[in-house]
C-alpha positions in Angstrom: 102.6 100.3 111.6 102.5 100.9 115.3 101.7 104.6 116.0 102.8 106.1 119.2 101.3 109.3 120.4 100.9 110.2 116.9 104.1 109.9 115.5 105.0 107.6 113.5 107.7 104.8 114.2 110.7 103.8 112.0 110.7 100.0 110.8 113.4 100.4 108.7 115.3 101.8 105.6 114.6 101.1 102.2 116.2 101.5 99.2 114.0 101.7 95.9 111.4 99.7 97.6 107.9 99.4 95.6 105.6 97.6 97.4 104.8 96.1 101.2 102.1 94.2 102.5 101.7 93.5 106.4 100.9 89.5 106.8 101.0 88.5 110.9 103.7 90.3 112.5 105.3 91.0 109.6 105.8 93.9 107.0 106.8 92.4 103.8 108.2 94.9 100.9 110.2 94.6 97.7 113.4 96.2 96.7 114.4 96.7 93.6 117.8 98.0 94.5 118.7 94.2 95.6 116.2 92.6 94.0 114.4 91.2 96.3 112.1 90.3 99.0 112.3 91.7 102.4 110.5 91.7 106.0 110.2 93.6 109.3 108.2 92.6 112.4 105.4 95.5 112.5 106.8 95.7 115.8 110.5 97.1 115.0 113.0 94.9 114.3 115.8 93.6 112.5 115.3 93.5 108.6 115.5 89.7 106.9 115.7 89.3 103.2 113.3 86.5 102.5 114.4 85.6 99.2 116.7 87.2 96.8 115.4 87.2 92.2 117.0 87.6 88.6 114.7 90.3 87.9 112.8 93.1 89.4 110.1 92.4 92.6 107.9 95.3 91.8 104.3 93.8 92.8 103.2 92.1 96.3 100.5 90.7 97.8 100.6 88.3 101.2 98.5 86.4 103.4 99.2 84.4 106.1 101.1 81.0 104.2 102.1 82.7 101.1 103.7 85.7 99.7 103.0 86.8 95.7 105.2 88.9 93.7 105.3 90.3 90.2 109.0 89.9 88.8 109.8 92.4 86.1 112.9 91.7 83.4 113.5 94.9 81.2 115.0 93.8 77.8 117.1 97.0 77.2 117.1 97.0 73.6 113.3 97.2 73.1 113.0 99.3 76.7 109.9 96.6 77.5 109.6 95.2 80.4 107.9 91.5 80.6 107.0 90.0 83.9 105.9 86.7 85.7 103.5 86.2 89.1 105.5 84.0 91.6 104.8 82.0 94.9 106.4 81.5 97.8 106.2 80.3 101.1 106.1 83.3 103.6 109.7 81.6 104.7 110.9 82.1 101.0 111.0 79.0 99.9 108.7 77.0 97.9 108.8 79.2 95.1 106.9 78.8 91.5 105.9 80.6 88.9 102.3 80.7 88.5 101.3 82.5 85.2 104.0 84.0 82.5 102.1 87.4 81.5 102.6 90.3 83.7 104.2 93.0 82.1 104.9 95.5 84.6 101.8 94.2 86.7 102.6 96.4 90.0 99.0 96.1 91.9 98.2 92.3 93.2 95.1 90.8 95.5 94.7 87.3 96.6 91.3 85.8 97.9 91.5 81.9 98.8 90.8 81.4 95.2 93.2 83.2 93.2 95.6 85.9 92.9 94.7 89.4 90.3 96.4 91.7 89.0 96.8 94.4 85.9 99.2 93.8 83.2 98.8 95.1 79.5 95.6 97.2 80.2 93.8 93.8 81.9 93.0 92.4 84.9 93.6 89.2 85.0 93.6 86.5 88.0 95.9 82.7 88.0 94.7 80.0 90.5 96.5 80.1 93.9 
């Protein structure tokens, strides 16, 4: 976030976002509100929605070619949530699912291996 003599600057407004991650010139962050997957040049800018889910982007990680997101579905009668990692170019498209078994997996890292995060009391990691 660019800081001008100490204050800070507005990138833009949110609502019910959960996670952001700065990738090149661009802040990446999740809302649930709309469910889904928004950026802002670090800079100041207009906001882009990058791609748009059927369930809840809680979780995100992103480097420089790809963007990773947990997805969260609540199923209302049990009040559990069950989840999935997905992929996508930082563009949006490109999209995959790459493992099944992130229940409400919020906290993500990538190396040029594989992507972790904690679901059901585990870490647990999924090829890139």
């Amino acid at each position: 976030l660019s800081l001008e003599d100490g204050k800070s600057q507005d990138l833009a407004g949110v609502n019910l976002a959960r996670d952001f991650a700065v990738a090149g010139d661009y802040l990446y962050f999740t809302e649930e509100s709309s469910l889904s997957l928004k950026k802002v040049p670090v800079a100041g800018g207009e906001v882009t929605t990058v791609a748009r889910f059927g369930a809840y982007p809680v979780g995100l990680v992103a480097d420089a070619d790809q963007i990773f997101v947990t997805l969260q579905t609540l199923d209302a009668e049990a009040h559990d949530y069950s989840g999935e990692v997905v992929r996508l170019s930082t563009d949006g498209t490109e999209a995959c699912q790459l493992a099944g078994r992130a229940d409400y997996g919020r906290t993500l890292a990538v190396d040029e291996h594989a992507v972790y995060w904690v679901a059901d009391h585990e870490l647990l990691s999924v090829a890139r």
